[in-house]
NUDOZA-860486 format. One record per residue (C-alpha): x, y, z; residue number from 1; chain. Coordinates in steps of 0.25 Angstrom, whole numbers. Each point is the difference from the previous one (the first is absolute). Example, Ala and Ser with C-alpha at 12.3 -4.5 7.8 and 13.67 -1.06 7.14 Angstrom:
REM residues 2
ATOM      x      y      z  resi  chain
ATOM     49    -18     31     1      A
ATOM      6     14     -2     2      A
END
This chain:
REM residues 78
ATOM      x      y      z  resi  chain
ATOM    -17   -128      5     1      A
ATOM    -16     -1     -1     2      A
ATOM     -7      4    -12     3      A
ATOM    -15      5      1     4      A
ATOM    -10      4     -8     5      A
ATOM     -6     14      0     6      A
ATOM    -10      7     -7     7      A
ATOM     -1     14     -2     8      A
ATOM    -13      6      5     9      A
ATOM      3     14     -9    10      A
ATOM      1     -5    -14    11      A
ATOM     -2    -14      3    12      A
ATOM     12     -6     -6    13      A
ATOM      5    -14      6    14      A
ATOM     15     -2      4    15      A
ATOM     11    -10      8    16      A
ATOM      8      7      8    17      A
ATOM     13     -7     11    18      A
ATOM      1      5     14    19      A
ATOM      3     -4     14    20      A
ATOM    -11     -6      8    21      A
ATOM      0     13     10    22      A
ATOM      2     12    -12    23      A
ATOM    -11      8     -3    24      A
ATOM    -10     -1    -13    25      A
ATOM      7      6    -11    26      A
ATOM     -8     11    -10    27      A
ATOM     -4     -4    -13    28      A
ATOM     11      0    -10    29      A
ATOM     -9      7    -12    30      A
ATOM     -8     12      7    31      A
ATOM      8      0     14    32      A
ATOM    -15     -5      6    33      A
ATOM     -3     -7     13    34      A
ATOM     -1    -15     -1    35      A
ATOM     -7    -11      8    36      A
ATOM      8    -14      0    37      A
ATOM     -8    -12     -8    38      A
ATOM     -2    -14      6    39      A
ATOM     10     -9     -6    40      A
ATOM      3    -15      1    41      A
ATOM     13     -2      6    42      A
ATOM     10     -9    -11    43      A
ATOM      4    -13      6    44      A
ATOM     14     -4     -6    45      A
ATOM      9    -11      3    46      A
ATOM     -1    -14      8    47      A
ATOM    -15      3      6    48      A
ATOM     -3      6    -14    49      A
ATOM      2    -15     -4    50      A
ATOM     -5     -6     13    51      A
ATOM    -14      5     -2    52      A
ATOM     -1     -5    -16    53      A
ATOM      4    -15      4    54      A
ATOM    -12      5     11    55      A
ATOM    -10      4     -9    56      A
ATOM      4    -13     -8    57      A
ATOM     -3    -10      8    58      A
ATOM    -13      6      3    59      A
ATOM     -5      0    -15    60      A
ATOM      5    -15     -2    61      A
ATOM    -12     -9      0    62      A
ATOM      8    -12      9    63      A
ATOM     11      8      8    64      A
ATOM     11     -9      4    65      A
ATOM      4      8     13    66      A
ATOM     -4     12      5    67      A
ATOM      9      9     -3    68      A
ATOM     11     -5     13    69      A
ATOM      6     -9    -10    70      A
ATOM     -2    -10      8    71      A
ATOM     -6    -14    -10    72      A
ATOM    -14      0      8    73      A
ATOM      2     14      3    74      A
ATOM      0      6     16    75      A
ATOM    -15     -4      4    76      A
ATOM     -3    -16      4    77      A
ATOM    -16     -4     -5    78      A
END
């Protein structure tokens, strides 16, 4: 289940709360006050999680040995 981020626009409190996609807003858990949702960057678990650090790896090494394919010379022929 989804969890966003809402802020209280009554009392201005901050909290999490977990709903489905198509449920509707819920109301502030301190003062029962209407909400608006927060941006929030989505988490990125698992195998693309680890897929985007090798990424982000080969981009800071000075003398990248592949691009990222695995591939000894990498996917691009120059």
């Amino acid at each position: 289940m989804p969890t966003y981020e809402y802020h209280c626009l009554a009392c201005n409190q901050d909290f999490e709360a977990y709903h489905g996609m198509n449920e509707p807003a819920p109301y502030c858990p301190a003062c029962g006050g209407a909400v608006k949702q927060r941006l929030s960057a989505p988490a990125i678990h698992g195998y693309k999680a680890r897929g985007r650090e090798a990424a982000m790896q080969s981009l800071q090494d000075e003398n990248p040995r592949t691009c990222g394919c695995g591939r000894p010379r990498g996917c691009h022929s120059h």
